[in-house]
N, CA, C and O atoms as CSV, one atom per row, in Angstrom:
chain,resi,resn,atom,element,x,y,z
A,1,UNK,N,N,-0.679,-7.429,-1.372
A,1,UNK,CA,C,-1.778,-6.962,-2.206
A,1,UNK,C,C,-1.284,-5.762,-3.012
A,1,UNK,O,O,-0.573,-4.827,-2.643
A,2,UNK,N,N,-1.919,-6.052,-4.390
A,2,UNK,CA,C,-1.267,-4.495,-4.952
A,2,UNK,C,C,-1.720,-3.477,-4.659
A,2,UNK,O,O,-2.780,-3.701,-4.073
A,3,UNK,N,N,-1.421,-1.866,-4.766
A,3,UNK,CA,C,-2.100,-0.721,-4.616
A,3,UNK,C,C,-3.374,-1.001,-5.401
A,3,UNK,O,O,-3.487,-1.254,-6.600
A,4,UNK,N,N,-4.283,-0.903,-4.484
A,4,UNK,CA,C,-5.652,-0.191,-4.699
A,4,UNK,C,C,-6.554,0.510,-4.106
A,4,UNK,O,O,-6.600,0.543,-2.877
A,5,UNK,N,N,-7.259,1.062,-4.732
A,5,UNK,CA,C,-7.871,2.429,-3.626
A,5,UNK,C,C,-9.190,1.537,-2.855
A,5,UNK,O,O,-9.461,0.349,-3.027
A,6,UNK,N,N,-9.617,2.144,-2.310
A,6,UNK,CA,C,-10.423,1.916,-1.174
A,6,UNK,C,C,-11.566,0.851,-2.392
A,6,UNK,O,O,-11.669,-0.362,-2.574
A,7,UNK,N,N,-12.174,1.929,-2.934
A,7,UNK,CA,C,-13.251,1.787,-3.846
A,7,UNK,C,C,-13.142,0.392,-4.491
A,7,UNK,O,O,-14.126,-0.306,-4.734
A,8,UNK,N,N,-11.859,0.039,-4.750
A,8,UNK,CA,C,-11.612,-1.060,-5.706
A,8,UNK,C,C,-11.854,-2.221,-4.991
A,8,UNK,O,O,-12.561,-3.113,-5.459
A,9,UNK,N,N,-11.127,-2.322,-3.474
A,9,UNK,CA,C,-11.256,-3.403,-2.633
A,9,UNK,C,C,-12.465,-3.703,-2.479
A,9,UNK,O,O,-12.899,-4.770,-2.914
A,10,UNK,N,N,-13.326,-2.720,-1.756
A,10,UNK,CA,C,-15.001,-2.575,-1.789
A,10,UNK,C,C,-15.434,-3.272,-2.827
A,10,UNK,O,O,-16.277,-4.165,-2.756
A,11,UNK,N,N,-14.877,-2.895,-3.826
A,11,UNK,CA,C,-15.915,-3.713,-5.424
A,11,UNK,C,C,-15.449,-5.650,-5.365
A,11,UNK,O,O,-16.300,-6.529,-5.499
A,12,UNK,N,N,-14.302,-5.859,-5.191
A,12,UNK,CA,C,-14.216,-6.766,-5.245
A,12,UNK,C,C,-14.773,-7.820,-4.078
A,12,UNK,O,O,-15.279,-8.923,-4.284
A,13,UNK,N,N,-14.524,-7.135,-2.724
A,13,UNK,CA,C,-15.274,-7.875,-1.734
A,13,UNK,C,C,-16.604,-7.509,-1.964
A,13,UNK,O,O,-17.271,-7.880,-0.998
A,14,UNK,N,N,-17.287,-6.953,-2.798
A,14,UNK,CA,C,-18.577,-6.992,-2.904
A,14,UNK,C,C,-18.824,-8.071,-3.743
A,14,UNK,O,O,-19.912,-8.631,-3.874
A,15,UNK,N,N,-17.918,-8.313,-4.236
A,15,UNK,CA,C,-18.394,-9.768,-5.561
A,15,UNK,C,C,-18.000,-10.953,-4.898
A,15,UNK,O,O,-18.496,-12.066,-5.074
A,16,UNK,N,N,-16.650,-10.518,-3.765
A,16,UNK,CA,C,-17.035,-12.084,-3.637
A,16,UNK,C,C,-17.909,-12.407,-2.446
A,16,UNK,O,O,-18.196,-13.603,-2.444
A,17,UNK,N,N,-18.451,-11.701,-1.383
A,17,UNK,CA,C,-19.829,-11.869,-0.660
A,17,UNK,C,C,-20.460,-12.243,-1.813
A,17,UNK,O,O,-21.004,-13.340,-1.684
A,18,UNK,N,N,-20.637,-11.580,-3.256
A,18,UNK,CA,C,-22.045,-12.293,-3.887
A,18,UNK,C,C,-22.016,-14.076,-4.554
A,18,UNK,O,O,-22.907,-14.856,-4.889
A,19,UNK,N,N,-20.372,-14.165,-4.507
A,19,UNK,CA,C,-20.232,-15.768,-5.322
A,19,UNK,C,C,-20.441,-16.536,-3.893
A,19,UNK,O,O,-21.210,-17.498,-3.880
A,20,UNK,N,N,-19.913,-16.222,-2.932
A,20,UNK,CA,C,-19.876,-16.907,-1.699
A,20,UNK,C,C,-21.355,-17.355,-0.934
A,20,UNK,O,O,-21.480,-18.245,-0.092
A,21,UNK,N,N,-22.609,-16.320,-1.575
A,21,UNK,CA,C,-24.095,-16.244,-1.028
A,21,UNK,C,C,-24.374,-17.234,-1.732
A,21,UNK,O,O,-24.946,-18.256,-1.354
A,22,UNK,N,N,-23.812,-16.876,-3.267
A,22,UNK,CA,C,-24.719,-17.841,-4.055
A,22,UNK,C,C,-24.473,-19.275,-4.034
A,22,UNK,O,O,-25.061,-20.074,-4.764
A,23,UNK,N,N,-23.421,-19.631,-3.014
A,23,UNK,CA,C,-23.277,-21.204,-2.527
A,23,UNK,C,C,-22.993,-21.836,-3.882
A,23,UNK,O,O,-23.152,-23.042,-3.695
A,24,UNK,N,N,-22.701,-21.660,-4.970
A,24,UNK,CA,C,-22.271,-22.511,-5.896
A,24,UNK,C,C,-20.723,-23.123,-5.615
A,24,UNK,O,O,-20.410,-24.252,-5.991
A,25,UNK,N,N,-20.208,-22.619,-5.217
A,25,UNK,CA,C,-18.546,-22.860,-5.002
A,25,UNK,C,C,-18.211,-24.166,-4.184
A,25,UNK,O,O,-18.575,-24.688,-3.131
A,26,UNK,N,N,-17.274,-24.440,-5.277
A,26,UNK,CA,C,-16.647,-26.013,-4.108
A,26,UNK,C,C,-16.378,-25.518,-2.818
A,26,UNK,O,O,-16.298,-24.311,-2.589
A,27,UNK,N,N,-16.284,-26.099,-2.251
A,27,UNK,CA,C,-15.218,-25.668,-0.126
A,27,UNK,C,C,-14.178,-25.769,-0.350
A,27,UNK,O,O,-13.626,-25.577,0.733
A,28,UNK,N,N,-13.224,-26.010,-1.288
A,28,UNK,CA,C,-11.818,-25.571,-1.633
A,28,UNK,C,C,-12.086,-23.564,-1.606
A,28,UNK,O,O,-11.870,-22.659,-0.800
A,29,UNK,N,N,-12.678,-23.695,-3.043
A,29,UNK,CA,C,-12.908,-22.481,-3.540
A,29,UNK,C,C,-13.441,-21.564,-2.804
A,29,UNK,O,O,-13.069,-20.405,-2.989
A,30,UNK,N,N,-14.110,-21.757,-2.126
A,30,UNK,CA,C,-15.254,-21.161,-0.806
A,30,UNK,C,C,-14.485,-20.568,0.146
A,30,UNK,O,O,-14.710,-19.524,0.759
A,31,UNK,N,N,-13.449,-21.400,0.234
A,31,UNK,CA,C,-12.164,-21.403,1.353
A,31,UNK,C,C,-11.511,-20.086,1.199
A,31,UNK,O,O,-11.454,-19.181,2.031
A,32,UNK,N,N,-10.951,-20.129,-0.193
A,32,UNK,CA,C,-9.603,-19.057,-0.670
A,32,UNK,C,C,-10.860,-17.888,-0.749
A,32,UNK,O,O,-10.846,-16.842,-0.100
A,33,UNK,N,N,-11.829,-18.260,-1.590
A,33,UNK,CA,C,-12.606,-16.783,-1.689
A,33,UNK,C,C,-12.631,-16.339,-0.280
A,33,UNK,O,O,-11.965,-15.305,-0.223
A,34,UNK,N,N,-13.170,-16.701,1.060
A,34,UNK,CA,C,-12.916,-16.131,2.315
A,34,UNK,C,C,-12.046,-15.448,3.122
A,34,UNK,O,O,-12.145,-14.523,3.929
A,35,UNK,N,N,-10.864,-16.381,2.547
A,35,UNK,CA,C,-9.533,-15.592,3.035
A,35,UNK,C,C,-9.061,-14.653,2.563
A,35,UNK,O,O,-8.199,-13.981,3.129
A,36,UNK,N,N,-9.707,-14.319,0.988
A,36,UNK,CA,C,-8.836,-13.236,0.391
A,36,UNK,C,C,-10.444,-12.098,0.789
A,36,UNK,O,O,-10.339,-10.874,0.700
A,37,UNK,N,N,-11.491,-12.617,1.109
A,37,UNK,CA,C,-12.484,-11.698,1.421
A,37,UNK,C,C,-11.904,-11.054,3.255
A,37,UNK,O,O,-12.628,-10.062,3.341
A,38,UNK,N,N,-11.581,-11.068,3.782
A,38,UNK,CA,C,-11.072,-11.334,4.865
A,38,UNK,C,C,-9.795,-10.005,4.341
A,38,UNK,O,O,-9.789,-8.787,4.514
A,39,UNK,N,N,-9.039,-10.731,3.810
A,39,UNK,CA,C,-7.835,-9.849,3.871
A,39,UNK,C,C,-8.434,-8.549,3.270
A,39,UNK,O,O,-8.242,-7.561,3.978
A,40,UNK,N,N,-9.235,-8.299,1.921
A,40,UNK,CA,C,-9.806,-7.059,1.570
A,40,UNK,C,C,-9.951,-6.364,2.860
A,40,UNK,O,O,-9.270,-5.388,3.174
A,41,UNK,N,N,-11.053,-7.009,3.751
A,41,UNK,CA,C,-11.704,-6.555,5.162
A,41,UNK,C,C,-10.949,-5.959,5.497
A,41,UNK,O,O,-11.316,-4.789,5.601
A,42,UNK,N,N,-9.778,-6.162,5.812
A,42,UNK,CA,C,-8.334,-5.918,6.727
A,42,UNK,C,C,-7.840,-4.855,5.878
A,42,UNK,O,O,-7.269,-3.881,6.369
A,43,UNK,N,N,-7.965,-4.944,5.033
A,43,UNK,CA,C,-7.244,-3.924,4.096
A,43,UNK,C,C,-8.040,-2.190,3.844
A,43,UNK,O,O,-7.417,-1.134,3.735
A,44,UNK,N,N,-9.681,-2.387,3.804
A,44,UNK,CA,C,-10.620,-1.803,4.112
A,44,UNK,C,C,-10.659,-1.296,5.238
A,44,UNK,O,O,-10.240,-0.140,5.176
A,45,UNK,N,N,-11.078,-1.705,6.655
A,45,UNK,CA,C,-10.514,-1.217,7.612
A,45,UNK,C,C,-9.820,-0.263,7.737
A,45,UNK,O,O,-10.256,0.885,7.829
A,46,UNK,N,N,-8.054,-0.737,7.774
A,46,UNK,CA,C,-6.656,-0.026,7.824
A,46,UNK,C,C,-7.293,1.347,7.029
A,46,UNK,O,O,-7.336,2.307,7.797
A,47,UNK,N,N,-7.812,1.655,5.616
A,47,UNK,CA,C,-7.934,2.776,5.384
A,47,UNK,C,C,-8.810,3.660,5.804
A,47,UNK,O,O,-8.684,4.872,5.975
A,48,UNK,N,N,-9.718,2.953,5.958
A,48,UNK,CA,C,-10.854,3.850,7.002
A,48,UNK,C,C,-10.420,4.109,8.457
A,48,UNK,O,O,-11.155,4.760,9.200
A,49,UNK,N,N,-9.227,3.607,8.886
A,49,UNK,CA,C,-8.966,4.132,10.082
A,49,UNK,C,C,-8.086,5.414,9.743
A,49,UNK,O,O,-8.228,6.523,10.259
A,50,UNK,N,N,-7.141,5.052,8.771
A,50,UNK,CA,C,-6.280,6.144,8.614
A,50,UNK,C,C,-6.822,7.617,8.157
A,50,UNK,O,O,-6.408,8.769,8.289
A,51,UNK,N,N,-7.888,7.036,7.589
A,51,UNK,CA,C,-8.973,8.285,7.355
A,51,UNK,C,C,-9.334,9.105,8.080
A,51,UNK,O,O,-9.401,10.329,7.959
A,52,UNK,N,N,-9.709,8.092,9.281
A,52,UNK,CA,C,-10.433,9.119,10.175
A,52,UNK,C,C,-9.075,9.722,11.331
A,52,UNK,O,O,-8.963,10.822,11.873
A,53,UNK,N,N,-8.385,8.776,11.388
A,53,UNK,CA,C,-6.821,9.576,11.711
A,53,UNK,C,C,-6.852,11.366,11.300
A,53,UNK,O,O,-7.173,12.330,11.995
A,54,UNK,N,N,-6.364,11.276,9.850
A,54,UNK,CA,C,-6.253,12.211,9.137
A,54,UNK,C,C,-7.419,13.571,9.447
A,54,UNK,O,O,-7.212,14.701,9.890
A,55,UNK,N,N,-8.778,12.841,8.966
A,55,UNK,CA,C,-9.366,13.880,9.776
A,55,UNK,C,C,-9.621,14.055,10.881
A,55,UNK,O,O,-10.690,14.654,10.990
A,56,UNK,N,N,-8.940,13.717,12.233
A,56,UNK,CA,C,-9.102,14.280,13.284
A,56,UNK,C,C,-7.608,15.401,13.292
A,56,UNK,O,O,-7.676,16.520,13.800
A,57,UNK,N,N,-6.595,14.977,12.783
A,57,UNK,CA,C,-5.825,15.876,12.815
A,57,UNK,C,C,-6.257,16.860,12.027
A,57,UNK,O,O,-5.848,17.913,12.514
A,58,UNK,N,N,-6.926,17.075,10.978
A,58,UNK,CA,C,-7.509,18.466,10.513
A,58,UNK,C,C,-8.605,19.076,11.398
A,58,UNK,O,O,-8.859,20.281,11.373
A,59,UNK,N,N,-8.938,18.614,11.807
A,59,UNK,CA,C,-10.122,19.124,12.962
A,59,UNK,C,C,-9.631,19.874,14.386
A,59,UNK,O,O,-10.232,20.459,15.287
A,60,UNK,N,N,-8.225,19.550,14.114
A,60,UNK,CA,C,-7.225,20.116,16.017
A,60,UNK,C,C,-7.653,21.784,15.708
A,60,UNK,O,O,-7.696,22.408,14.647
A,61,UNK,N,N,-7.878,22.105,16.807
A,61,UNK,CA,C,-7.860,24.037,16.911
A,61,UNK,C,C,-6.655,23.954,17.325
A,61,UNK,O,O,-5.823,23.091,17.605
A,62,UNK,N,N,-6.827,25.677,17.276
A,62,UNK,CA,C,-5.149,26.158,17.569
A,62,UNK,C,C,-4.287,25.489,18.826
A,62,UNK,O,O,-3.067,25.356,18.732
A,63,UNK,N,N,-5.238,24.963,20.346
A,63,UNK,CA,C,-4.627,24.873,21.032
A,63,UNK,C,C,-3.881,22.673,21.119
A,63,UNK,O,O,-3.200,21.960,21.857
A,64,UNK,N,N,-4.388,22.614,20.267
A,64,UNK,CA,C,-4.379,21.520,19.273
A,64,UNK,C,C,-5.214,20.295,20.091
A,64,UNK,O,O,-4.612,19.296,20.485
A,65,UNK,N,N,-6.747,20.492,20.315
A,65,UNK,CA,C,-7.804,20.213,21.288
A,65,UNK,C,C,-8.271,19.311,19.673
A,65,UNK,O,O,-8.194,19.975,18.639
A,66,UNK,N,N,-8.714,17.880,19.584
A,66,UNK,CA,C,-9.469,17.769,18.604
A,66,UNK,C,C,-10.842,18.384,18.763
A,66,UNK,O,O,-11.474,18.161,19.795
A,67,UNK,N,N,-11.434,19.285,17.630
A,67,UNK,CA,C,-12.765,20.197,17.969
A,67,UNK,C,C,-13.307,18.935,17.104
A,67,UNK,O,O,-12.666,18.461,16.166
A,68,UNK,N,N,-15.077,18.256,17.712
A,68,UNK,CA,C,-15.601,17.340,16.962
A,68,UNK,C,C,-16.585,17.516,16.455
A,68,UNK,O,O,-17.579,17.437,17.177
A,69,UNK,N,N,-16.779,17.830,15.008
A,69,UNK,CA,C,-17.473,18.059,14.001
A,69,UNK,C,C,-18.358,16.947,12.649
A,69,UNK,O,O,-17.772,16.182,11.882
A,70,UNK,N,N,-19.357,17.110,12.694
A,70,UNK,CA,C,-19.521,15.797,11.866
A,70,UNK,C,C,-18.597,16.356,10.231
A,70,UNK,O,O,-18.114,17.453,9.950
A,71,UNK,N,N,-18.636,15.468,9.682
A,71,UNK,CA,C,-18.035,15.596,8.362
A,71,UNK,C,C,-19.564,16.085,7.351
A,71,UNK,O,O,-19.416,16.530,6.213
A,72,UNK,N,N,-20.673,15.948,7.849
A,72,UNK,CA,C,-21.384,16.502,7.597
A,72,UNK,C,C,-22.675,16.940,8.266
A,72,UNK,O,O,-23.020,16.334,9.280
A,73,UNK,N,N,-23.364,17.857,7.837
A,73,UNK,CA,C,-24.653,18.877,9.257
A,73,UNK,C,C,-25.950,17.177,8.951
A,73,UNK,O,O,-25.622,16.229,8.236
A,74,UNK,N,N,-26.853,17.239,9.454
A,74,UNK,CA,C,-27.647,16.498,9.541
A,74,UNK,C,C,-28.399,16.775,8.160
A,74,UNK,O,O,-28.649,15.774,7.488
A,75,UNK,N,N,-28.684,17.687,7.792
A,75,UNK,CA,C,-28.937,18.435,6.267
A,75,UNK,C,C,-28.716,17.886,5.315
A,75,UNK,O,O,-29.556,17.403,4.555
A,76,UNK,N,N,-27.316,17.863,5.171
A,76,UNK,CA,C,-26.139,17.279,3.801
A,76,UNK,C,C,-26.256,15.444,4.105
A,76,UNK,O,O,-26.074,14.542,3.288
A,77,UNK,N,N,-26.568,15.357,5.352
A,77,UNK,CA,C,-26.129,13.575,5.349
A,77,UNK,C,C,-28.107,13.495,4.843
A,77,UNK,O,O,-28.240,12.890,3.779
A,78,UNK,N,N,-29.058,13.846,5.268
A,78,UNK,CA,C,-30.455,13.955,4.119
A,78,UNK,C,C,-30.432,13.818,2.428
A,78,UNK,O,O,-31.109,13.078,1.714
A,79,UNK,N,N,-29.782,14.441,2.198
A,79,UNK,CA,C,-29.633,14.672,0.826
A,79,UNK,C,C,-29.021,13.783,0.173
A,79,UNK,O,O,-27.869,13.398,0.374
A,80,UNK,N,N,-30.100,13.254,-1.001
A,80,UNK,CA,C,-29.727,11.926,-1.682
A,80,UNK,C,C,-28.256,12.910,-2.935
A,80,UNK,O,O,-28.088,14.005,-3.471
A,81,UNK,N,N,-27.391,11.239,-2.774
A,81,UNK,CA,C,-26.307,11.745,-3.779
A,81,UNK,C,C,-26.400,11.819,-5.199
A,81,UNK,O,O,-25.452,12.244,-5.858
């Protein structure tokens, strides 16, 4: 798969959940759209894990204890974007 950011994969597996709902597609076509919806998945995933990787290593205190913090207060996750 080529480089793409998170966002991009998201957009595209969002379109093809929508060709795949709308049942128009041969079962050839139905087929490959799944598998490559699938691999996005996989691909999606992997970065959201590495994500949260990343921020747990920013979160270590000095004695390098992960301290667990939401990424945001209950406040900020309220507040429309």
């Amino acid at each position: 798969m080529a480089k793409k950011s998170f966002e991009q994969a998201m957009e595209q597996l969002e379109k093809i959940v929508e060709e795949l709902e709308a049942g128009d597609l041969p079962l050839d076509k139905a087929m490959q759209k799944f598998e490559e919806g699938m691999e996005l998945t996989r691909f999606c995933t992997r970065k959201l894990d590495d994500t949260e990787k990343k921020i747990s290593l920013l979160l270590r205190d000095k004695s390098g204890k992960v301290v667990e913090k939401p990424l945001l207060s209950d406040d900020e996750a309220d507040e429309p974007t």
